[in-house]
N, C-alpha and C positions, 0 to 999 in steps of 0.2 A: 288541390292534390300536392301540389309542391310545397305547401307548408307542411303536412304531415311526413313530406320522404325526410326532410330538413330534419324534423323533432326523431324521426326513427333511427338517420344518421347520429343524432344528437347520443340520442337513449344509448345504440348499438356501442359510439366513443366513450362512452363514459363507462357504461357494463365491462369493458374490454379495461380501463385503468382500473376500476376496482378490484376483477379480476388478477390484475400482476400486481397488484400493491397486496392483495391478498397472499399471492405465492409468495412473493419477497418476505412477509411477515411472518408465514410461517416458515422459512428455511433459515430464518436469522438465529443464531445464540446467544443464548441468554447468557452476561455473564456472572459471576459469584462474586457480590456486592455483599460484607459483612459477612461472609463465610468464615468459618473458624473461629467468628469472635474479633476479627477484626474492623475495623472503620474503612476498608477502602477497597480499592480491587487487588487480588495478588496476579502477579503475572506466572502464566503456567508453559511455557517455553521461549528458548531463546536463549540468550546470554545475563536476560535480566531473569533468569526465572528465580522463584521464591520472594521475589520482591513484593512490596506491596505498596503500592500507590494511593494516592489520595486519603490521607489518615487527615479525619475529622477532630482537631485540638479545639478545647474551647480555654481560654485564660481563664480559672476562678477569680473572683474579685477575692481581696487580704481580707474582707470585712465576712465575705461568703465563708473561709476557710475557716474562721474565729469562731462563727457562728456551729457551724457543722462541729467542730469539736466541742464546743457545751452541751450541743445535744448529748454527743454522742459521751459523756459525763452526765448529764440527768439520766440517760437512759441506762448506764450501770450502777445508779444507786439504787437503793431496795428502799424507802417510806415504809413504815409502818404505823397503825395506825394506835397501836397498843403500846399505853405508856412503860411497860414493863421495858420495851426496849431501847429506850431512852435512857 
């Protein structure tokens, strides 16, 4: 019998944390991560407001930017496949 009051105590502490980690999760807010179009959080009172924090930069490599500009030259030229326009 004393093992089961133990596991009921057990059950009853444990139902009771789920319980408030449950309320806590729902009374928390969510904040606006890449709202607007931005990379990071903007601050919405205070003296920092408007600001935005954590802007996600990535360095391009010089070879990446070389690159992206030829495409984007093949992809405004027109081929054709008819020799009239040659």
């Amino acid at each position: 019998m004393e093992r089961l009051k133990d596991l009921i105590i057990k059950n009853h502490e444990e139902k009771k944390k789920e319980q408030s980690n449950k309320v806590l999760l729902n009374n928390r807010k969510e904040v606006e991560i890449n709202a607007n179009g931005t990379s990071g959080y903007k601050i919405k009172e205070g003296i920092n407001k408007g600001k935005i924090l954590g802007h996600i930069k990535t360095e391009k490599n010089p070879l990446e930017t070389v690159i992206d500009r030829i495409e984007q030259d093949i992809n405004h030229c027109v081929v054709h496949d008819d020799k009239d326009y040659l």
